[in-house]
N, C-alpha and C positions, 0 to 999 in steps of 0.2 A: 891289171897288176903285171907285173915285169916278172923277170926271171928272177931277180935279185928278193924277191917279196916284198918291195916297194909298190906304193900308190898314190897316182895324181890324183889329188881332190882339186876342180875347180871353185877357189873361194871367193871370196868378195871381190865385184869387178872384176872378174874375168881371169884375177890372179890363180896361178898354180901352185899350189903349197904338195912338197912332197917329204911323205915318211912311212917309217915301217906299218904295214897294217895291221894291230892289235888281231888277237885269237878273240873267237865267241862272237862272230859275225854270224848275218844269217844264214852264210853258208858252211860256217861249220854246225849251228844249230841243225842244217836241213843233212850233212851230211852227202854230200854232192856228190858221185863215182862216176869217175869217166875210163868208158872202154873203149878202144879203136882195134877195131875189126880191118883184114887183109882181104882184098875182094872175094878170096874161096870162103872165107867167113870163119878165120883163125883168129886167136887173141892176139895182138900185137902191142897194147899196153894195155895196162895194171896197175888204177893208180891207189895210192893208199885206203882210201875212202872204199873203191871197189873191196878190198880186203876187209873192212871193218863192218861192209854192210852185207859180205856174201860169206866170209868164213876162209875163202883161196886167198893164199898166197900168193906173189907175184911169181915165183916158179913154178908151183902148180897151177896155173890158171895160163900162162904164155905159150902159143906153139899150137892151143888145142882148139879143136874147133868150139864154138861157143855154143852151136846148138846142142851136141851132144853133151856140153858140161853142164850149161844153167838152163836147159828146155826139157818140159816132160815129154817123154813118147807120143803124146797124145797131142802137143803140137807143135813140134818138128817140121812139119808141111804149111802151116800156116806161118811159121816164124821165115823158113824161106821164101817164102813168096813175098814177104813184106821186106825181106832181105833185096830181092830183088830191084823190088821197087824202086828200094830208096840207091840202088847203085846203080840204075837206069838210071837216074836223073829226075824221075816222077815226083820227087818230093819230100820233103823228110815226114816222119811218121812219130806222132805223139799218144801218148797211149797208156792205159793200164794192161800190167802184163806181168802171171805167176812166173816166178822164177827160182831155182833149186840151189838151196842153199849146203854148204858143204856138210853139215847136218842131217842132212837128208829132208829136212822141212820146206816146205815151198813159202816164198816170200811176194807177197802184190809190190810189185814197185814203179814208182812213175818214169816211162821212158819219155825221152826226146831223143829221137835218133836222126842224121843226117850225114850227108855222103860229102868226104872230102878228099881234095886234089892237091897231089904236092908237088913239086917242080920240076920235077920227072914226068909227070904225067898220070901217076899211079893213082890209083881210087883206094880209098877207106872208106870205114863207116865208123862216125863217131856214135857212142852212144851216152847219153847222159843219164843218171838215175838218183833216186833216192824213195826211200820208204813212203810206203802211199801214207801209212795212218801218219805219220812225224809230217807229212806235207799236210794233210787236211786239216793235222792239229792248227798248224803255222797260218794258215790259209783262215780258218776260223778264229783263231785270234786274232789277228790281223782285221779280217772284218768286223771283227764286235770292236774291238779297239779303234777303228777310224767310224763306226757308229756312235761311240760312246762319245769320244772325241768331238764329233761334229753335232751331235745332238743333243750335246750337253748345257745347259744354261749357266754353267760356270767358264769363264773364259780362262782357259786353256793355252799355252806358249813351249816351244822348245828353242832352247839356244844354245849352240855350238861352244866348245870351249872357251874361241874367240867372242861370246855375246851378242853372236848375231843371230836373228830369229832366222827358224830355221821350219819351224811349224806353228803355225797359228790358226784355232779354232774357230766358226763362224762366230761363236758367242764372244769371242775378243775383237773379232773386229768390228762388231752392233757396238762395245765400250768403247773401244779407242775411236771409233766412228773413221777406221782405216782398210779399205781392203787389204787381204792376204797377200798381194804383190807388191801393196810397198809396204807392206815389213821386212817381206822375205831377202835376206843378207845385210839387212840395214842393224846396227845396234839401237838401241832403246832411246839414247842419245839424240839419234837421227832421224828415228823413227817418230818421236813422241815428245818434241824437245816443251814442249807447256807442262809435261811433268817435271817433276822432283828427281831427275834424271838423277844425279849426283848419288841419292841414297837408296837407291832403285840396286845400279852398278855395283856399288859397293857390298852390297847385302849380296848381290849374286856373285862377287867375286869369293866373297868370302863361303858362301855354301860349296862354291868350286872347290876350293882348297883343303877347306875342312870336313866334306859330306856331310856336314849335321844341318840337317833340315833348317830353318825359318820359316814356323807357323803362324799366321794372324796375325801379319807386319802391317799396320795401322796406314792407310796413306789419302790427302785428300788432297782434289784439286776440280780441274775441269778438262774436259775433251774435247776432240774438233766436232764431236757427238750431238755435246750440248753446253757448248762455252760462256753460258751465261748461266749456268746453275752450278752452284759446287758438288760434288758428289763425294762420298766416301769408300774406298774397297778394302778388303780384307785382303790380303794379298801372302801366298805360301812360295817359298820357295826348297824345293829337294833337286839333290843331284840323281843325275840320269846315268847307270855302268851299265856294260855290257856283263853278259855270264861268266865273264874270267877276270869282271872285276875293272875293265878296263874305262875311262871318263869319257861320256859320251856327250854331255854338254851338262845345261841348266833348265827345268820345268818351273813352269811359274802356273799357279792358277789366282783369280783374282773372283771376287764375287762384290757384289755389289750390295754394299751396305749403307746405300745414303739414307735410309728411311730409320734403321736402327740407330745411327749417326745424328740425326735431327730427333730421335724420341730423347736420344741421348745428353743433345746439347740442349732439348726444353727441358728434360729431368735437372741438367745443371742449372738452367736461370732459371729456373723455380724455387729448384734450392737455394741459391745464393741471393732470389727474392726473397724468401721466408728469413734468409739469415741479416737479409737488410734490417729486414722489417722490425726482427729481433730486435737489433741491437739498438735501431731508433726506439723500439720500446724503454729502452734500458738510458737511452741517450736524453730525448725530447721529454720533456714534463718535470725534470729535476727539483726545479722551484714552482713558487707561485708567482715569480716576475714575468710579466707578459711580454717585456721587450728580451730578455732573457731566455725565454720559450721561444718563440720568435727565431730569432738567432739557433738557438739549437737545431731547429729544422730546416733552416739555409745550411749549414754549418752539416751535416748529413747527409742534404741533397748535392753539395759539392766535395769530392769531385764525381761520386760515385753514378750520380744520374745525369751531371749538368757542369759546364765550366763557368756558370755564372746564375746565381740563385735568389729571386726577391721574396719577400714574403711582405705581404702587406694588405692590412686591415680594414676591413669599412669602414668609416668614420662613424658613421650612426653605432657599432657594434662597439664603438669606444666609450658612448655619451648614454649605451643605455637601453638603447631605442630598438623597436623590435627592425631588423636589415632587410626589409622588404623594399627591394629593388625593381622598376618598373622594366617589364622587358624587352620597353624601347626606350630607354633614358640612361642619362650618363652614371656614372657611380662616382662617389667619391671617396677615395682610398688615402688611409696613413700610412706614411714607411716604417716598416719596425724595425725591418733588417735584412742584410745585402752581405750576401758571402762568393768569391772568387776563388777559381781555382790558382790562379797567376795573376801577377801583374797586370793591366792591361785595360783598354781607356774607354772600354765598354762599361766599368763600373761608375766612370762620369756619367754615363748615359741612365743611369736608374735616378730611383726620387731619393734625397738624402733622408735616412732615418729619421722619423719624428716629424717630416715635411705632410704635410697636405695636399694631394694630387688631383685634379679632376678630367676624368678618361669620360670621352665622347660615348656613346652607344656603339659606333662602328668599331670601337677598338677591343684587340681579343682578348684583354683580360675582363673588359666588361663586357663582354660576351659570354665567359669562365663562369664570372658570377648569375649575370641575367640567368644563365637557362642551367645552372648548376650542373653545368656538363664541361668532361676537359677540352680543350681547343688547343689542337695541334697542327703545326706545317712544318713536315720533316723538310722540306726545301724552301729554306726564306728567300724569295725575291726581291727587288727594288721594294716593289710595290707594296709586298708585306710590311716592310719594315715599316714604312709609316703608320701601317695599323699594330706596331709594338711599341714604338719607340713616343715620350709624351711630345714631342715637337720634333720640324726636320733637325735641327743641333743634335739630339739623339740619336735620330736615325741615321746621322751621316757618323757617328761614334759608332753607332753598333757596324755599319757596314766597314768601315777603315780596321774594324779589331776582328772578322772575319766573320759572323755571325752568321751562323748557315741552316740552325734549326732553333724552333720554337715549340716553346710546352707550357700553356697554362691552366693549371689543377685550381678546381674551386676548392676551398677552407669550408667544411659543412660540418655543423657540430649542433646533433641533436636537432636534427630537421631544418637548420637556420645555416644562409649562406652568411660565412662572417670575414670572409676574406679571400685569397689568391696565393699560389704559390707559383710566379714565375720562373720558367729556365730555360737557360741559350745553352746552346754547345758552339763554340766558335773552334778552337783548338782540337777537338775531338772531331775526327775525321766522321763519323756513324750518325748519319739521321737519326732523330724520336723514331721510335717503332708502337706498337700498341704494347708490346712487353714493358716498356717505358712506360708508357701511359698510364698502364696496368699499375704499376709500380711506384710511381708518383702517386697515384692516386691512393693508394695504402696507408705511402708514409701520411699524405696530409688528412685521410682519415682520423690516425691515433693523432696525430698534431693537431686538429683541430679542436678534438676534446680538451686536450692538455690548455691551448690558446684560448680556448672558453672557459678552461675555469680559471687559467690566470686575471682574463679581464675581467671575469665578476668578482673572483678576489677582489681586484684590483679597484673595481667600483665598493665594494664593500669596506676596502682599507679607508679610500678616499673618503666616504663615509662617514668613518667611526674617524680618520683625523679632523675630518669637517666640525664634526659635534666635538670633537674632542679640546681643538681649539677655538673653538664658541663658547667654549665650558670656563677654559683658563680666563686669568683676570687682566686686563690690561694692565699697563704700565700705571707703577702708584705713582700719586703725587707726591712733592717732592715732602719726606719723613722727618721727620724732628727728630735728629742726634742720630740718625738712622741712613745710613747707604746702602743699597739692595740690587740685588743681580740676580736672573733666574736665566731657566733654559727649558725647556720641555724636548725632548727628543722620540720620536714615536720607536714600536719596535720594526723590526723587516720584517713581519709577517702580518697582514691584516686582519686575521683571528686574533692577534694579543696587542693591540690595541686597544687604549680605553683605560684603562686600569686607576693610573698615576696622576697628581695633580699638588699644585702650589698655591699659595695665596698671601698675600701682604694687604693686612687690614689697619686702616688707622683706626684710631679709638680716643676716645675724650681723655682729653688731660694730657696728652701729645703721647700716649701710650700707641703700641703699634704688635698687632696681634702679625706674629708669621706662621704659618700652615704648613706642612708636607705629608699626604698620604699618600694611600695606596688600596684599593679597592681590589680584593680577591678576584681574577677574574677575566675576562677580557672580551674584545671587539665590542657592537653596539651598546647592549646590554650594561657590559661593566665601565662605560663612556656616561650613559642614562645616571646609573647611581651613584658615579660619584660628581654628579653636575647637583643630586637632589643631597647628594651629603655636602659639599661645597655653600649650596645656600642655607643648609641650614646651620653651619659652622659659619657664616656671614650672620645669622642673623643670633647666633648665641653668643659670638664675640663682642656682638653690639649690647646685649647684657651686662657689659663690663662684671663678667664673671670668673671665675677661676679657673686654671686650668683643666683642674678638677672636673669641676664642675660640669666644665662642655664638654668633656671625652663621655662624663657618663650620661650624660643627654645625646649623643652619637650615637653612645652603643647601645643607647635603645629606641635609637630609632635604626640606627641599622642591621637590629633583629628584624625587623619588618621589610625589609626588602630581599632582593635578587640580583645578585649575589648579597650574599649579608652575612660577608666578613671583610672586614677594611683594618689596617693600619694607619696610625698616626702619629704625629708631634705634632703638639701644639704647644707654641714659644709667647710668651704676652711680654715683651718687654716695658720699662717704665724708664725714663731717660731721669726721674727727677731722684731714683733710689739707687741710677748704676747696676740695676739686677733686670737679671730675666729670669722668669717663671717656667717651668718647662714640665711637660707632664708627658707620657708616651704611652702608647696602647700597642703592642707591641711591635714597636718599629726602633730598624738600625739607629745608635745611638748618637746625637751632633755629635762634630768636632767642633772645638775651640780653640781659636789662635790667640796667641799673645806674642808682644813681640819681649824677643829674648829666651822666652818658650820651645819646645817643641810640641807640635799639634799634640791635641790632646783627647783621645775618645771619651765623652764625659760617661762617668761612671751613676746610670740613670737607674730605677727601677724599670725594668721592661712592661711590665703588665702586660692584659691578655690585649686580643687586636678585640677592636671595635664589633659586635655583633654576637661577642661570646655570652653575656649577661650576666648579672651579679657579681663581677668582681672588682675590687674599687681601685682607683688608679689613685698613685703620690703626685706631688708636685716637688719640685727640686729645683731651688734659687742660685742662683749660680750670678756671680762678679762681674760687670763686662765695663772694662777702662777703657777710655780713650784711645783706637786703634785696633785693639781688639774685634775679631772676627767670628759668627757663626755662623756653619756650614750645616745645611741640613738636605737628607736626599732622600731617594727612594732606593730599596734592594736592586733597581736594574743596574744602576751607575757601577756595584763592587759585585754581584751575585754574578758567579761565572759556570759552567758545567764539569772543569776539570782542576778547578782549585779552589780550597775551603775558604770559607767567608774571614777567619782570620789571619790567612795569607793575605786575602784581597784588600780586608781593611788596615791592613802594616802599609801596603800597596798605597792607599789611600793619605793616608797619614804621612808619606815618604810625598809626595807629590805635593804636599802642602808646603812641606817643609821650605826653609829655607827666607831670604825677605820676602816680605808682601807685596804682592800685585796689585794692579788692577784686578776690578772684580771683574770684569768680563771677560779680562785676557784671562783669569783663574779659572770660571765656569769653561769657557771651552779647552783650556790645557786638562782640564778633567776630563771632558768627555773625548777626547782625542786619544787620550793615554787610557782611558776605563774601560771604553767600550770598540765594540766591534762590529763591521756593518752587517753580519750575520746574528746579531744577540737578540735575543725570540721576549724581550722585555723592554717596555717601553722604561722614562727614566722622570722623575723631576729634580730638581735641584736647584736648590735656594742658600747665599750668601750674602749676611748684612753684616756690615764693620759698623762699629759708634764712632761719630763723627768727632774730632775734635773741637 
């Protein structure tokens, strides 16, 4: 330090940075006095410090000798003789030594004393002092503070104003995997440049400026330590003052939390696996459509597990058949459905929905299936790809759209393999992991169940439509005075199936009996009874009976079965009287057209439906001219869930309206405008005009 109380500090490279030197250093901490002795062994300076740690003043204490000021009687003789010494040239002399303070109390204080020469020639003695216990104190802090420092497992940093380390703990340099020498004057920047430098600096710039700490600042990367594993530190930053306040630099300590860090990120994809998982429960199974379900489960696995997702079904698991796959033979699999994250010409390379595929034994999704285990290769090579892709054309798609990882989850539902869920990541930079795996294998757990019961719905519906139209009647022969148009339409769900049914019977004397019921009821069951109420309305029309007549021989015969309650109209027209006979058991009432008319809801007695017993049904003869039309249906055609049946039937009657059609373009303009491919009821409907 200069006269002026200026001081060089050698900074970075060698540079000289000079300025005032801030108060509350460690030598005012220690309190430093300096005396210089005149060879007889008079006070000749008295510097401040001397006054504040003995009591003298610099006039009381200059001029006098110093053994008789600050030595007791008792040793006087040993202080001169050390006196000597050290102004012989022998050496300088360090020491503890009682000294009388102006008080009258004696003070231990630590000398250094030594002999010096000024340009004269003359001899002094310098002495330097300060308080034993204020030294021991500093000397013991000091050393527990470079103990704690170096021994500590947290790693430990000081940085200068300027940001350059300035002390660094062994435990930082085991992290940063840097010796102490080359940090020391480097900044973070320079030091450390594979971290997050940027927001390192800035966070210490700021605790500089503002004093307020920066506790458990988050930061993850890697080190020259261990540059292929990522680690996480908890990282504090406080500023460093001296005792009067003044900025002494920046502290940093860092600890190492890569293990709470990885408990951390498996607690999140755990969680965000449960909440996949969730939401496929919520997502997959909506209907009982099997290409439908399907789809939903690619439509899930993309984007979130997969940039490109198949699903697809064993073919045996379609037709019935128990999926017992040999676990050296080929499989043969249906496409049901194929979902992408993007654009891109890898979804050429799958099998088109509804196609028929047959994958060799070596290939890995019949591999999926064979050993009902997933089959993964987070890195696809060449070579893979042909064990993905059904031909090289494929394989040369999947590799041209980037195709870099594979995942094939078997479909197992209730102990039976029934199919495959494959998925690429092309666009997604991150191999399959087993959390993948893990994961995949979830969703297509609950999907499988969902996909097993759509297909046995779905054989079930086939089913009851199977019987249902083997029940209906073929196309009649051509009618006397009579033209006829029917439709059958099943409903969308294979439990309400069955129910509904038409018929056009000839009859002697060119008489031509028309049918429409409706069997309470539905799937196999209500398909069975109205196939045995069908023939026995065949074989009472053939009675040439009334209408009467055959509703009440119905409905007792269909007291005896299951379900047994049914609706009907039964219509007997007669070409040689211009009338139709019409009787109902409680069924929606015809329409009749006429032309020049507006439709007309015929005003019928309802009666009970078929299966109620004992109540006797009317007959009601109604006109039918040349041209004229009757429409007759079952409740699916107008029965809706969110509008009353005489909204629907004004509905009905408005759609008729207008000139006359064709009857077939009529029957489907009805069911196009009536129905809906959601409506949970099957429908008949039957229209004869009299022929000119």
């Amino acid at each position: 330090m200069d006269a002026n109380g200026f001081q060089a500090d050698l900074g970075h490279a060698g540079r000289a940075e000079l300025g005032p030197s801030p108060p509350g250093g460690l030598l005012d901490v220690l309190g430093v006095a300096a005396i210089v002795l005149d060879a007889d062994g008079r006070i000749v300076f008295w510097s401040p410090q001397a006054q504040a740690l003995l009591g003298y003043s610099a006039p009381e204490a200059l001029g006098r000798f110093a053994a008789q000021l600050l030595v007791a009687d008792e040793h006087v003789d040993l202080v001169l003789r050390l006196f000597a010494q050290v102004m012989e040239g022998e050496g300088s002399w360090a020491g503890v030594f009682p000294v009388r303070h102006k008080d009258g109390g004696m003070r231990l204080l630590e000398f250094r004393n030594m002999r010096l020469l000024d340009d004269r020639g003359d001899l002094y003695a310098l002495g330097l002092a300060t308080d034993q216990a204020t030294l021991r104190r500093v000397e013991r802090d000091l050393a527990l503070s470079v103990r704690l420092v170096d021994q500590s497992p947290i790693g430990l940093a000081v940085m200068d104003p300027q940001l350059r380390y300035v002390m660094v703990n062994p435990a930082l340099e085991r992290i940063n995997g840097l010796p102490a020498e080359e940090h020391l004057g480097r900044t973070v920047r320079e030091a450390l440049p594979f971290l997050d430098t940027k927001s390192v600096e800035s966070a210490m710039r700021q605790v500089l400026a503002t004093g307020v700490p920066l506790l458990d600042q988050y930061t993850v990367g890697s080190t020259q330590a261990d540059p292929d594993t990522e680690h996480a530190w908890s990282v504090s930053y406080y500023r460093l003052e001296g005792s009067a306040g003044n900025v002494l630099g920046v502290a940093t300590s860092s600890v190492d939390v890569t293990d709470r860090h990885r408990a951390a990120l498996d607690a999140d994809r755990a969680r965000h696996r449960l909440a996949v998982v969730a939401d496929a429960s919520v997502c997959i199974g909506t209907t009982l459509d099997l290409e439908e379900t399907c789809r939903e489960l690619a439509d899930v696995a993309v984007p979130e597990l997969a940039d490109m997702a198949a699903v697809d079904v064993l073919d045996s698991a379609l037709t019935g058949q128990r999926t017992i796959v040999p676990a050296d033979g080929p499989a043969l699999f249906r496409a049901l459905a194929v979902a992408v994250a993007y654009p891109t010409e890898a979804a050429a390379a799958t099998d088109p929905p509804g196609e028929v595929a047959r994958y060799d034994a070596d290939r890995l999704v019949t591999r999926a299936v064979n050993t009902s285990r997933p089959v993964m290769v987070p890195h696809v090579g060449e070579a893979d790809l042909s064990l993905i892709a059904r031909d090289p054309r494929a394989a040369a798609l999947l590799a041209r759209a980037g195709v870099h990882s594979y995942l094939a989850v078997p479909l197992i539902a209730r102990g039976e393999v029934i199919g495959a869920l494959d998925l690429v990541r092309a666009r997604n930079p991150q191999p399959f992991t087993e959390d993948d795996a893990t994961l995949a294998g979830e969703l297509a757990a609950r999907a499988a169940v969902c996909i097993d019961n759509a297909r046995w719905y779905q054989q079930q519906r086939d089913t009851a439509l199977t019987l249902q139209r083997s029940l209906l009647p073929d196309p009649p022969p051509r009618l006397f005075g009579l033209d006829v148009a029917s439709r059958y339409q099943p409903a969308s769900a294979a439990s309400e199936v069955g129910g509904d049914w038409y018929d056009i019977l000839p009859l002697p004397d060119h008489k031509t009996a028309l049918v429409v019921g409706d069997v309470m009821g539905s799937g196999v069951k209500a398909a069975t009874t109205m196939g045995r109420l069908r023939t026995a309305t065949q074989t009472l029309a053939g009675l040439d009976l009334e209408p009467t007549e055959v509703l009440r021989n119905l409905d007792r015969i269909t007291a005896g079965l299951d379900p047994y309650f049914a609706t009907c109209t039964y219509a007997l027209y007669d070409p040689h009287s211009a009338q139709c006979r019409i009787s109902t058991a409680g069924h929606l009432p015809p329409v009749r057209m006429r032309a020049g008319h507006a439709p007309e809801l015929l005003d019928l007695p309802t009666g009970a439906p078929l299966g109620v017993g004992g109540v006797p049904f009317r007959t009601t003869a109604i006109d039918l001219d040349p041209g004229d039309q009757l429409v007759l249906y079952t409740d699916g055609l107008v029965e809706t869930r969110d509008q009353d049946i005489d909204t629907r039937l004004d509905a009905l009657a408005t759609l008729l309206g207008g000139p006359h059609r064709d009857l077939e373009y009529t029957c489907d303009h009805l069911l196009a405008a009536l129905r809906h491919p959601d409506d949970h009821d099957d429908v008949a409907l039957l229209i004869a005009r009299v022929r000119r």
